[in-house]
PDB file of the backbone (N, CA, C, O) and the ligand in Angstrom, with CONECT records:
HET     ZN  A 101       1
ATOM      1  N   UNK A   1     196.796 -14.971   3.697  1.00  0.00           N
ATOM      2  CA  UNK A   1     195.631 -15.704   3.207  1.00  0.00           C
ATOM      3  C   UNK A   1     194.439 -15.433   4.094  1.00  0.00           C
ATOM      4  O   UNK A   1     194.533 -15.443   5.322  1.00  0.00           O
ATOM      5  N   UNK A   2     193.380 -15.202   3.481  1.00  0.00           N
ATOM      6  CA  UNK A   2     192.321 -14.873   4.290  1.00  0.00           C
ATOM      7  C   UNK A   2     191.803 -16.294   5.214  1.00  0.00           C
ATOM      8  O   UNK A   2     192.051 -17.461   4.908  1.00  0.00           O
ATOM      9  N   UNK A   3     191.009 -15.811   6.436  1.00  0.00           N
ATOM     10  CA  UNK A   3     190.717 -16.569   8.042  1.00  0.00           C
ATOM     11  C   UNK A   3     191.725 -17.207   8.329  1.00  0.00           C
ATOM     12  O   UNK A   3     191.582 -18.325   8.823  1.00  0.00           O
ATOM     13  N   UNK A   4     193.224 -16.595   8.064  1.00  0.00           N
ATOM     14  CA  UNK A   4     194.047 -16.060   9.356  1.00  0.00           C
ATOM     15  C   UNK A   4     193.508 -15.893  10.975  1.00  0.00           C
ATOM     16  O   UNK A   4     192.534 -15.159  11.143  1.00  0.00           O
ATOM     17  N   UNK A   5     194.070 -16.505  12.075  1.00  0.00           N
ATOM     18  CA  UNK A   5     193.401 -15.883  13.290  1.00  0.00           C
ATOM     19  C   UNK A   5     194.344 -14.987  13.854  1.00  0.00           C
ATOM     20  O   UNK A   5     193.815 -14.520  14.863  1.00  0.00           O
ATOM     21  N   UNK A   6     195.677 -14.436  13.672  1.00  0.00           N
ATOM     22  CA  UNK A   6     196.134 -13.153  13.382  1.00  0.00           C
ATOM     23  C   UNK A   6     196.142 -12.511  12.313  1.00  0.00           C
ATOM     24  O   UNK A   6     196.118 -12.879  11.139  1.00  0.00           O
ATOM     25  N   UNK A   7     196.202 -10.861  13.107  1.00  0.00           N
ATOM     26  CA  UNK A   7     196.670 -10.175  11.996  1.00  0.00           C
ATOM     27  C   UNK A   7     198.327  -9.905  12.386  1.00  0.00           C
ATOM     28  O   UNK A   7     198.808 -10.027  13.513  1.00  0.00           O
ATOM     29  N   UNK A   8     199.123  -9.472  11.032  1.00  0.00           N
ATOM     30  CA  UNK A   8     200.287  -9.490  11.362  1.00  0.00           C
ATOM     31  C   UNK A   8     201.359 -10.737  11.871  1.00  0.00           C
ATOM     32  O   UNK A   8     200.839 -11.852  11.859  1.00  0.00           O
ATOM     33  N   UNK A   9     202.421 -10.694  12.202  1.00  0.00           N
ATOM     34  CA  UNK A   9     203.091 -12.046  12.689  1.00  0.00           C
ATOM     35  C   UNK A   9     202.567 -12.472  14.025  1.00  0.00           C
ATOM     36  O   UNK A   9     203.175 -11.839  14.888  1.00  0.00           O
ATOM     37  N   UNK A  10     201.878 -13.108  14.433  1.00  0.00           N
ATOM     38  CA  UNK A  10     201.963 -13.919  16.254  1.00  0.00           C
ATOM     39  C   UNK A  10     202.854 -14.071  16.726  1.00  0.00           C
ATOM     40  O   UNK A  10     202.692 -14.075  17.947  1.00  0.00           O
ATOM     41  N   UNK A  11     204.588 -14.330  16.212  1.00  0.00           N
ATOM     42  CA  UNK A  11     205.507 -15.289  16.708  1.00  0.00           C
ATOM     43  C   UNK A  11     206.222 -13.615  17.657  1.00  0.00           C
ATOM     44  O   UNK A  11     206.932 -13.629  18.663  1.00  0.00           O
ATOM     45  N   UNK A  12     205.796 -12.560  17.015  1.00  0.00           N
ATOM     46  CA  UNK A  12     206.532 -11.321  17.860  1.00  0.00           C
ATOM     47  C   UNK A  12     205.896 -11.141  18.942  1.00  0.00           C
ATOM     48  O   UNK A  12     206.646 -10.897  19.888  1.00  0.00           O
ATOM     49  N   UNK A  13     204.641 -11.168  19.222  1.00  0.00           N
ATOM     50  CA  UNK A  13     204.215 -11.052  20.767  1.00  0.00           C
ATOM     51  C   UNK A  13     204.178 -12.013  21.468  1.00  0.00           C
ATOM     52  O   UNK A  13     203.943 -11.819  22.661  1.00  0.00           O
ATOM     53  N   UNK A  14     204.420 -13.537  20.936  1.00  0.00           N
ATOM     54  CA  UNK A  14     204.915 -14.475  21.836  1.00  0.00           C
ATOM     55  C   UNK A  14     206.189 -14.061  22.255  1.00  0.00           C
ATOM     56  O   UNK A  14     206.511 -13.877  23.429  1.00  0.00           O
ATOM     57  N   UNK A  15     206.909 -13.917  21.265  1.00  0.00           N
ATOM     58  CA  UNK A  15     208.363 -13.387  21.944  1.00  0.00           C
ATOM     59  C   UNK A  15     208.724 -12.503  22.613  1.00  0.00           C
ATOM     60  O   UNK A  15     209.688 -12.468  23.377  1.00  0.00           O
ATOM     61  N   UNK A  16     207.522 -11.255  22.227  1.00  0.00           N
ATOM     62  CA  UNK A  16     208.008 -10.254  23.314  1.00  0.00           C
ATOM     63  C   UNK A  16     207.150 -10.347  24.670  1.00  0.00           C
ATOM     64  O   UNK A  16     207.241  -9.445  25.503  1.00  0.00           O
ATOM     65  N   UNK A  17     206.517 -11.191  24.824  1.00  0.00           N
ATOM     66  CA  UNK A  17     205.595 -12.128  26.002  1.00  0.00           C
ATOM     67  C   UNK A  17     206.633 -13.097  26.729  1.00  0.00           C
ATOM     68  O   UNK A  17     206.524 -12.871  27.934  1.00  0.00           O
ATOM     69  N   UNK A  18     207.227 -13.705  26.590  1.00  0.00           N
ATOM     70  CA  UNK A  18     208.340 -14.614  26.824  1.00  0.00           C
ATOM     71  C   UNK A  18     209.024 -13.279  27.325  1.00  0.00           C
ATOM     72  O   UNK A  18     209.017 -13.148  28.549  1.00  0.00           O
ATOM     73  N   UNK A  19     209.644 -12.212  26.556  1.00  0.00           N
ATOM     74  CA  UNK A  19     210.903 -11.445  27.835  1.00  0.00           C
ATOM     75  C   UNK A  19     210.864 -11.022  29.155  1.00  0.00           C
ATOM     76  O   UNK A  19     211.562 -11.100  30.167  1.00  0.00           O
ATOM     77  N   UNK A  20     209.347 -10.341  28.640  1.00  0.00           N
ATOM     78  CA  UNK A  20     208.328  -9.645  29.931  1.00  0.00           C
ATOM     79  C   UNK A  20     208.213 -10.761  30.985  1.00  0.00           C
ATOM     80  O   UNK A  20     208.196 -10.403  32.163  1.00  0.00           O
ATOM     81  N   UNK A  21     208.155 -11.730  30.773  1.00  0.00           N
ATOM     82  CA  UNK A  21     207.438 -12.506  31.715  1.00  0.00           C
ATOM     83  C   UNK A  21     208.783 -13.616  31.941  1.00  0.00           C
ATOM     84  O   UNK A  21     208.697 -14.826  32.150  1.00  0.00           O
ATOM     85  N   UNK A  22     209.738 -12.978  31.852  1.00  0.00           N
ATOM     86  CA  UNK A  22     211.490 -14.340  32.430  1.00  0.00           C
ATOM     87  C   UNK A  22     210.831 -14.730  33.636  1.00  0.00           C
ATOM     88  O   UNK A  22     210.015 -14.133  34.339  1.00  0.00           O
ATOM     89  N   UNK A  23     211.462 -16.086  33.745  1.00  0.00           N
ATOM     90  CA  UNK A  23     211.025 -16.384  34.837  1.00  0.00           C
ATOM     91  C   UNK A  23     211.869 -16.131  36.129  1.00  0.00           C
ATOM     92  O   UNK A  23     212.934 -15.544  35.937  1.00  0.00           O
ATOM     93  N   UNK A  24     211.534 -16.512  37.534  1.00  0.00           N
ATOM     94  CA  UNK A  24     212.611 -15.905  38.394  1.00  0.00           C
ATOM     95  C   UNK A  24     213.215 -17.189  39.078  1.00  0.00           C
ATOM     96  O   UNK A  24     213.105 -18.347  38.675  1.00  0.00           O
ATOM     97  N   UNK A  25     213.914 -16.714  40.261  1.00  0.00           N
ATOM     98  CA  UNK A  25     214.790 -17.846  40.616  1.00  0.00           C
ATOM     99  C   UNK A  25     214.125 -19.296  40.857  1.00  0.00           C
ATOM    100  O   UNK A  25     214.203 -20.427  40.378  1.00  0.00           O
ATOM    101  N   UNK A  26     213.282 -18.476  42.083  1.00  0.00           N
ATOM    102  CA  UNK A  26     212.094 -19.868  42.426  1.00  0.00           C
ATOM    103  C   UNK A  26     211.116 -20.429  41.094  1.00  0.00           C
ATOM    104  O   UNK A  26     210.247 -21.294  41.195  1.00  0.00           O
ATOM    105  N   UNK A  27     211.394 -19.902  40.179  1.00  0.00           N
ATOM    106  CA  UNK A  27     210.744 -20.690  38.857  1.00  0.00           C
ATOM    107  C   UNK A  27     210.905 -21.971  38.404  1.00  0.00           C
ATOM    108  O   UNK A  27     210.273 -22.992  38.132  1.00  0.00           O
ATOM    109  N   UNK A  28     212.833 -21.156  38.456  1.00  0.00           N
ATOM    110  CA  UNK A  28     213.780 -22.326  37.704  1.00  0.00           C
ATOM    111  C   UNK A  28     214.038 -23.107  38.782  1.00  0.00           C
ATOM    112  O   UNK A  28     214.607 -24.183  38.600  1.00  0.00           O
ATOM    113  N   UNK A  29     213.698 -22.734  39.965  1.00  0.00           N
ATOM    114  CA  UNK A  29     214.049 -24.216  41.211  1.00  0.00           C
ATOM    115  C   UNK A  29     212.874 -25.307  40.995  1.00  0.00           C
ATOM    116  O   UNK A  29     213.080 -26.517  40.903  1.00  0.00           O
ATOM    117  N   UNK A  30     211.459 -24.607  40.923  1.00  0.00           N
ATOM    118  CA  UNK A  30     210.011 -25.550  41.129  1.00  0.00           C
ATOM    119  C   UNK A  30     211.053 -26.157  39.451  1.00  0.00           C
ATOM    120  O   UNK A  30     211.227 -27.357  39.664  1.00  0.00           O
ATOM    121  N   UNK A  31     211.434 -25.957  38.648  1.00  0.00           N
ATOM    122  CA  UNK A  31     211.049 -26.762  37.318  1.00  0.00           C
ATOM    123  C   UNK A  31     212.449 -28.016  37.702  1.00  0.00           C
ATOM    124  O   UNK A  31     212.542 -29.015  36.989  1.00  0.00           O
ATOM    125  N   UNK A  32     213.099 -27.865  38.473  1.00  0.00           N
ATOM    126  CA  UNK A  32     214.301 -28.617  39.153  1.00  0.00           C
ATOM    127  C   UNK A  32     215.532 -27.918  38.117  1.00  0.00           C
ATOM    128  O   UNK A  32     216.305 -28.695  37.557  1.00  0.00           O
ATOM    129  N   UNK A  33     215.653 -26.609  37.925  1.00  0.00           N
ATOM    130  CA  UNK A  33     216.899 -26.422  37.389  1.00  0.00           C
ATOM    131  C   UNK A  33     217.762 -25.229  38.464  1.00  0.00           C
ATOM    132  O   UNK A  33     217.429 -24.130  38.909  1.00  0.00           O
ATOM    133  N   UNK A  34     219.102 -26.139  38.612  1.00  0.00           N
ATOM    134  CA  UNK A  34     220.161 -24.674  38.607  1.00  0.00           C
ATOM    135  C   UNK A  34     219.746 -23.114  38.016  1.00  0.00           C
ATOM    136  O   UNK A  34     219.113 -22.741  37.028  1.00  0.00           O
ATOM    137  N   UNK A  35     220.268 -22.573  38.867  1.00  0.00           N
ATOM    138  CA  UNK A  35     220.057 -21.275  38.850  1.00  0.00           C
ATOM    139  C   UNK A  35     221.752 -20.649  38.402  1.00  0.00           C
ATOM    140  O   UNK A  35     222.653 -21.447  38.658  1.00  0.00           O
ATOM    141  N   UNK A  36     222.072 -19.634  37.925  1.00  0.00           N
ATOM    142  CA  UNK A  36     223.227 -18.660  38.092  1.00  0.00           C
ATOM    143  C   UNK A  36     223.022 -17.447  37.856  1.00  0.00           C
ATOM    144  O   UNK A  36     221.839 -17.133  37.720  1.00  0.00           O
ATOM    145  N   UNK A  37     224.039 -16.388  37.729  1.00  0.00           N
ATOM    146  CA  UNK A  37     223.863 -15.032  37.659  1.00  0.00           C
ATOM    147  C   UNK A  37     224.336 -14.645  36.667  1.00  0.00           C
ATOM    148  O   UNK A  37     225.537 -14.879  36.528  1.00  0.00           O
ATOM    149  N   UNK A  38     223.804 -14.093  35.849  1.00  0.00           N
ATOM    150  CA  UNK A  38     224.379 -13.881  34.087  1.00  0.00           C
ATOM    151  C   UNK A  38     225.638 -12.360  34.768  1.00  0.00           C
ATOM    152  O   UNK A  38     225.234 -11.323  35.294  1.00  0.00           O
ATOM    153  N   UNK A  39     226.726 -12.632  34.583  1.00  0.00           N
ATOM    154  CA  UNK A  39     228.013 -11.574  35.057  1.00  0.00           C
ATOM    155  C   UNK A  39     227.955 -10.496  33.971  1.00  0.00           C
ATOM    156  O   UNK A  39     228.803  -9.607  34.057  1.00  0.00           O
ATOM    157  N   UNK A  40     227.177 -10.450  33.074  1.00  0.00           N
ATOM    158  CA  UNK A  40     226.487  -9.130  32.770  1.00  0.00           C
ATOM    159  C   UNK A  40     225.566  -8.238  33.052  1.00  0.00           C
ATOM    160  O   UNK A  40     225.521  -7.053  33.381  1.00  0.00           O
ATOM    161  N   UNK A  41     224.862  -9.079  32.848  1.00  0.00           N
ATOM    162  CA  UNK A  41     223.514  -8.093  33.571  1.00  0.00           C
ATOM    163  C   UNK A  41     222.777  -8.468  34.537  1.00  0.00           C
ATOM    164  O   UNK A  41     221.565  -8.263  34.617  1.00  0.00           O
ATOM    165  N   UNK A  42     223.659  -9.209  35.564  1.00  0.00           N
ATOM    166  CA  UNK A  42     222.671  -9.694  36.676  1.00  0.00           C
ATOM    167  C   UNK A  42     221.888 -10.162  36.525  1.00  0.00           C
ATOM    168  O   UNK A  42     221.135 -10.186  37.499  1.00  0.00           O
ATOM    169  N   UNK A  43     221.473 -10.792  35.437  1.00  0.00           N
ATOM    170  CA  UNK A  43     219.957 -11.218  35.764  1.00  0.00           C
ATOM    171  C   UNK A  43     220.309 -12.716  36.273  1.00  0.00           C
ATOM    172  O   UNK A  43     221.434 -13.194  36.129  1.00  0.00           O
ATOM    173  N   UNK A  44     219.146 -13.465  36.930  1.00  0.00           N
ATOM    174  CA  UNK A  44     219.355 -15.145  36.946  1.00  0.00           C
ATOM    175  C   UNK A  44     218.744 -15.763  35.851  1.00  0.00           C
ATOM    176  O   UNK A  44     217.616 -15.544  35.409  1.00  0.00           O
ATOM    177  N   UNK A  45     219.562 -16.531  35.462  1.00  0.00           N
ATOM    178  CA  UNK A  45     219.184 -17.749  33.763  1.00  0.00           C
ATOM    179  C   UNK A  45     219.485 -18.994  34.808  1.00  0.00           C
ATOM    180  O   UNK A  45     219.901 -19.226  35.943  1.00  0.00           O
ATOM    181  N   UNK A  46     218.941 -19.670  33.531  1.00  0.00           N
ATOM    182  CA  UNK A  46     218.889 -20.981  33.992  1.00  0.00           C
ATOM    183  C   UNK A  46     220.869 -21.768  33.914  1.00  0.00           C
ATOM    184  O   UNK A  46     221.709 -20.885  33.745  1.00  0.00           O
ATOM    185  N   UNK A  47     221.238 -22.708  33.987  1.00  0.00           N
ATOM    186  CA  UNK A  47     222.020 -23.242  33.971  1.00  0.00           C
ATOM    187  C   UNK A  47     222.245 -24.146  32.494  1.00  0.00           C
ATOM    188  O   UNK A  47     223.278 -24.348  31.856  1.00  0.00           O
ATOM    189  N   UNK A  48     220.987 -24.540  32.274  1.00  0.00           N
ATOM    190  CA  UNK A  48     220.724 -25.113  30.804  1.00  0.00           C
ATOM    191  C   UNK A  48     220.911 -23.856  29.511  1.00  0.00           C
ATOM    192  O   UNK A  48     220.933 -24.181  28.323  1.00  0.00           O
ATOM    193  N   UNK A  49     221.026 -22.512  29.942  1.00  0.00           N
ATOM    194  CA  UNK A  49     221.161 -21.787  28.838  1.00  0.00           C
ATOM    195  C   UNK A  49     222.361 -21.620  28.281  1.00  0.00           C
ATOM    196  O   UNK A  49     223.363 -22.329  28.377  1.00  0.00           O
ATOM    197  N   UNK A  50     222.143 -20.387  27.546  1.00  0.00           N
ATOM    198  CA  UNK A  50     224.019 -19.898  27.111  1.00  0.00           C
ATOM    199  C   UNK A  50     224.880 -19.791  27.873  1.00  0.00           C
ATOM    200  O   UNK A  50     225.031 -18.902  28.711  1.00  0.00           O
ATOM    201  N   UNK A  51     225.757 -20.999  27.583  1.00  0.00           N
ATOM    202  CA  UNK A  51     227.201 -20.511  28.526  1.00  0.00           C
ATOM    203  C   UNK A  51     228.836 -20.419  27.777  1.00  0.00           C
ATOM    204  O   UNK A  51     229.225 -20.557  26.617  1.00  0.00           O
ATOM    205  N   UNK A  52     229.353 -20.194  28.751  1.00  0.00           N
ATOM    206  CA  UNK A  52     230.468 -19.579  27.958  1.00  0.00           C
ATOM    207  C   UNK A  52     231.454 -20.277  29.281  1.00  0.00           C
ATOM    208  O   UNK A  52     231.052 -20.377  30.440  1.00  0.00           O
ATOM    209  N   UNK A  53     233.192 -20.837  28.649  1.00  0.00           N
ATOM    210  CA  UNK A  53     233.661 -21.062  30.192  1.00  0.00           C
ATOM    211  C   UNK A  53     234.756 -20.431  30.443  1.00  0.00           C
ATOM    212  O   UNK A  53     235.374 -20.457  29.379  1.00  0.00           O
ATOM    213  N   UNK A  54     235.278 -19.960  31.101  1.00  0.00           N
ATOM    214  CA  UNK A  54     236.399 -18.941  31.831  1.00  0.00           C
ATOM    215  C   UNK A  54     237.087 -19.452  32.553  1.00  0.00           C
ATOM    216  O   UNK A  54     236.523 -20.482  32.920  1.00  0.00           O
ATOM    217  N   UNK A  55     238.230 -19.328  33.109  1.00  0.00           N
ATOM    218  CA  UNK A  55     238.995 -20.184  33.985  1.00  0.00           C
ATOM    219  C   UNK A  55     238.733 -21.196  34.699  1.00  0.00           C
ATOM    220  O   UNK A  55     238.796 -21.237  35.928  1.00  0.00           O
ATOM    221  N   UNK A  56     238.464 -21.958  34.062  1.00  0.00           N
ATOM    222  CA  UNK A  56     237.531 -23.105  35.015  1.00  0.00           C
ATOM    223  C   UNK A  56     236.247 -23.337  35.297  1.00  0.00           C
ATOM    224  O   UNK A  56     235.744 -24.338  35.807  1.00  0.00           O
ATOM    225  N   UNK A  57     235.630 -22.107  34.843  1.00  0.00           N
ATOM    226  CA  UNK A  57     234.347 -21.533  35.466  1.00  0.00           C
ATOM    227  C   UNK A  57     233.101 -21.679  34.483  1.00  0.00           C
ATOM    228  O   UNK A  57     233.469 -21.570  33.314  1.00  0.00           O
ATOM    229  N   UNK A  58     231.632 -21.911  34.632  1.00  0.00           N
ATOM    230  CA  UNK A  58     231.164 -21.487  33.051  1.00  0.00           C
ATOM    231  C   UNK A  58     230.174 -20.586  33.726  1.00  0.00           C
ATOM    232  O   UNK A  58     229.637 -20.683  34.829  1.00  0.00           O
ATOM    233  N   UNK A  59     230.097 -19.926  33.034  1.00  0.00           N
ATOM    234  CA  UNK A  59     229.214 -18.495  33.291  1.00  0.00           C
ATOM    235  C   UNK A  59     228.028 -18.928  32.581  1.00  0.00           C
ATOM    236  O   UNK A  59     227.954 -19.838  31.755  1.00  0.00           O
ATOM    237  N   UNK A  60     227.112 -18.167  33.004  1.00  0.00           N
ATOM    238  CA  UNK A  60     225.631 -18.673  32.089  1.00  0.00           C
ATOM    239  C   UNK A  60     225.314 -16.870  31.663  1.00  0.00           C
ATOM    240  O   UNK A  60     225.771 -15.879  32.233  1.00  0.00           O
ATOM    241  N   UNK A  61     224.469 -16.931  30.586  1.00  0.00           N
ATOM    242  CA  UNK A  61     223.987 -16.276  30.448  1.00  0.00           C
ATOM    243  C   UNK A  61     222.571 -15.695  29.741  1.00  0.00           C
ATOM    244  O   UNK A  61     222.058 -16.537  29.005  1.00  0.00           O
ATOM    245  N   UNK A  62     222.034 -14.756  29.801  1.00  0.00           N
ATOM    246  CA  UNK A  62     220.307 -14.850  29.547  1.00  0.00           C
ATOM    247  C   UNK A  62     220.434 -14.661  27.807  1.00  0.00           C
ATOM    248  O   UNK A  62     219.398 -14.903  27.188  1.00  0.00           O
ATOM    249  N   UNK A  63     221.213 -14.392  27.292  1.00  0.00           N
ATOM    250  CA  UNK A  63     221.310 -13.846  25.637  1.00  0.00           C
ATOM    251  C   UNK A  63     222.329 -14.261  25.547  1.00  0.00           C
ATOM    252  O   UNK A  63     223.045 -14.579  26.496  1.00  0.00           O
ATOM    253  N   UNK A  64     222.813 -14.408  23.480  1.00  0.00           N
ATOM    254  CA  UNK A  64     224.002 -14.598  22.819  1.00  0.00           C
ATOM    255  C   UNK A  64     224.389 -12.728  23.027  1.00  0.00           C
ATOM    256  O   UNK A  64     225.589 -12.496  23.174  1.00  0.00           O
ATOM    257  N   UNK A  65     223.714 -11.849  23.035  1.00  0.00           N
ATOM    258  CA  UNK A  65     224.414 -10.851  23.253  1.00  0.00           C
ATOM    259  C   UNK A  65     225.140 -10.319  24.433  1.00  0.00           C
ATOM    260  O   UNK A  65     226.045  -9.496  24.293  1.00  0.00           O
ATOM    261  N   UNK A  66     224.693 -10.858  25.831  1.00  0.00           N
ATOM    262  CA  UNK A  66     225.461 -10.972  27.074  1.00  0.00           C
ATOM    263  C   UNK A  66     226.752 -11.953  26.749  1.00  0.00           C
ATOM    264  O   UNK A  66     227.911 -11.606  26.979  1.00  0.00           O
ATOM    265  N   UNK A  67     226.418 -13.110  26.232  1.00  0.00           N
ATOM    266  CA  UNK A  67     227.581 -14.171  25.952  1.00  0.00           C
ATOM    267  C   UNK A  67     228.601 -13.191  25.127  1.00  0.00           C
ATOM    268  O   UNK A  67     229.746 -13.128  25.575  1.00  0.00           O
ATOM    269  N   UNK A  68     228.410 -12.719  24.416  1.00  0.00           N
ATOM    270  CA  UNK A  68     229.323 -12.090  23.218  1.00  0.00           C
ATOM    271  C   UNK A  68     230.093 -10.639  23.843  1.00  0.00           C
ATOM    272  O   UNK A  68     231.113 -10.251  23.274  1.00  0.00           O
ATOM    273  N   UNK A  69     229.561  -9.883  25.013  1.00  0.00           N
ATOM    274  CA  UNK A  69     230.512  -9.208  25.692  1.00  0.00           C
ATOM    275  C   UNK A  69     230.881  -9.789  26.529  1.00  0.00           C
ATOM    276  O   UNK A  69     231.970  -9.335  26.881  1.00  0.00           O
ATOM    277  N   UNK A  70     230.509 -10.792  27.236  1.00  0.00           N
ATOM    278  CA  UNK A  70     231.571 -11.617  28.275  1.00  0.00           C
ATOM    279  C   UNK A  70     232.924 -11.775  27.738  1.00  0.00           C
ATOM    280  O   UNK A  70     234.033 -11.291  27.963  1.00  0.00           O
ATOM    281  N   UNK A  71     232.315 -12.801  26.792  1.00  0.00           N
ATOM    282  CA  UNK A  71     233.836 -12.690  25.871  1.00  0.00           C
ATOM    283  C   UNK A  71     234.549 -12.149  25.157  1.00  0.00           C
ATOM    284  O   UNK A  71     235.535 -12.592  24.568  1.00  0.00           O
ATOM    285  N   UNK A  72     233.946 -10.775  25.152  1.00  0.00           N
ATOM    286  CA  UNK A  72     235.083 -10.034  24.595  1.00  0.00           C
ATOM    287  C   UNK A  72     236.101  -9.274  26.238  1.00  0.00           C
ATOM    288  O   UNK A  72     237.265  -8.889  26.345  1.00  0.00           O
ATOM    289  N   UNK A  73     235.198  -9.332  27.028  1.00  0.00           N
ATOM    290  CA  UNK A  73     235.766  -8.939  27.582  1.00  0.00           C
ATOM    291  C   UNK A  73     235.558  -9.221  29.122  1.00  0.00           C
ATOM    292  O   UNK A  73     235.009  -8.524  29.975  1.00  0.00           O
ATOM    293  N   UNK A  74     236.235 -10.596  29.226  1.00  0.00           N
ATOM    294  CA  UNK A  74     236.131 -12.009  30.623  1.00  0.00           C
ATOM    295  C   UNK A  74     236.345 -11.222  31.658  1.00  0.00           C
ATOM    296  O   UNK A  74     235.410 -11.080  32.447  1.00  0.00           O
ATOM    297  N   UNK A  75     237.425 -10.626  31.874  1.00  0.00           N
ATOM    298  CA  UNK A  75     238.129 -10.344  32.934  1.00  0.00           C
ATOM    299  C   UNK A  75     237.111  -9.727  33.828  1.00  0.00           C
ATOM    300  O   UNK A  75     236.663 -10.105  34.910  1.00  0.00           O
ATOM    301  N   UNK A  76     236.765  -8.285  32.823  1.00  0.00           N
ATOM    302  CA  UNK A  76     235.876  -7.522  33.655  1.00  0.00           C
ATOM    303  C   UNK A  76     234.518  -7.899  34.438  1.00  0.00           C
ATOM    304  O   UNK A  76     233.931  -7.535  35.457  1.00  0.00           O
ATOM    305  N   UNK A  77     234.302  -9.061  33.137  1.00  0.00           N
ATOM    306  CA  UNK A  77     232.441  -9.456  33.647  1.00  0.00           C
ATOM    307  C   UNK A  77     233.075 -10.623  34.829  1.00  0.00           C
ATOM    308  O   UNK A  77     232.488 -10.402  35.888  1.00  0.00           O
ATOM    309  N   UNK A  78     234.007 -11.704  34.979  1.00  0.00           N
ATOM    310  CA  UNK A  78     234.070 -12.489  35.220  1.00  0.00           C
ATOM    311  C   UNK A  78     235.068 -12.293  37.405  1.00  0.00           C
ATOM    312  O   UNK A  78     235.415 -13.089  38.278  1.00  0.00           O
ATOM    313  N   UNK A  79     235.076 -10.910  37.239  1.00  0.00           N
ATOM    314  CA  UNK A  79     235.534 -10.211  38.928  1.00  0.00           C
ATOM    315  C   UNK A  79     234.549 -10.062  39.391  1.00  0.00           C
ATOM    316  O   UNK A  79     234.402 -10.155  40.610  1.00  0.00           O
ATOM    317  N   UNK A  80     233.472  -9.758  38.487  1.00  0.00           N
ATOM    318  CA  UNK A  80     232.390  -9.393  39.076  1.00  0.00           C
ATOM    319  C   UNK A  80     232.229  -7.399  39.502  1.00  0.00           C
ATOM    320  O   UNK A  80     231.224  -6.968  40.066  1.00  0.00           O
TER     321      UNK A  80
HETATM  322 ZN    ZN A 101     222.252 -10.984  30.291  1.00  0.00          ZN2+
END
């Protein structure tokens, strides 16, 4: 519909603005959250994100697509 104040979708460069810009450890400490180490790809997520639990353990992770090879395959991500 015309006077749109984009052109195209907005919601994709918010989103791809949001990846670029994850936040880092000391982010998620100033906001008062736990920190962990996603046992895929190293990165640090928050504690409030995707998790998944393993022997006792819950793993966090930055994506449902990190979550979804954890669990296919615990052992490996979860030795470290
Ligand atoms: Zn990840």
């Amino acid at each position: 519909m015309p006077g749109m104040p984009y052109e195209g979708d907005p919601s994709k460069y918010v989103a791809r603005k949001n990846w670029s810009a994850r936040p880092s450890p000391a982010a998620f400490a100033a906001a008062g959250l736990s920190t962990d180490v996603d046992p895929v790809c190293k990165r640090a997520v928050a504690v409030t994100s995707i998790a998944s639990e393993y022997n006792d353990r819950t793993y966090c992770f930055c994506s449902e697509d990190c979550k979804a090879k954890f669990n296919a395959q615990p052992d490996k991500y979860a030795r470290g």
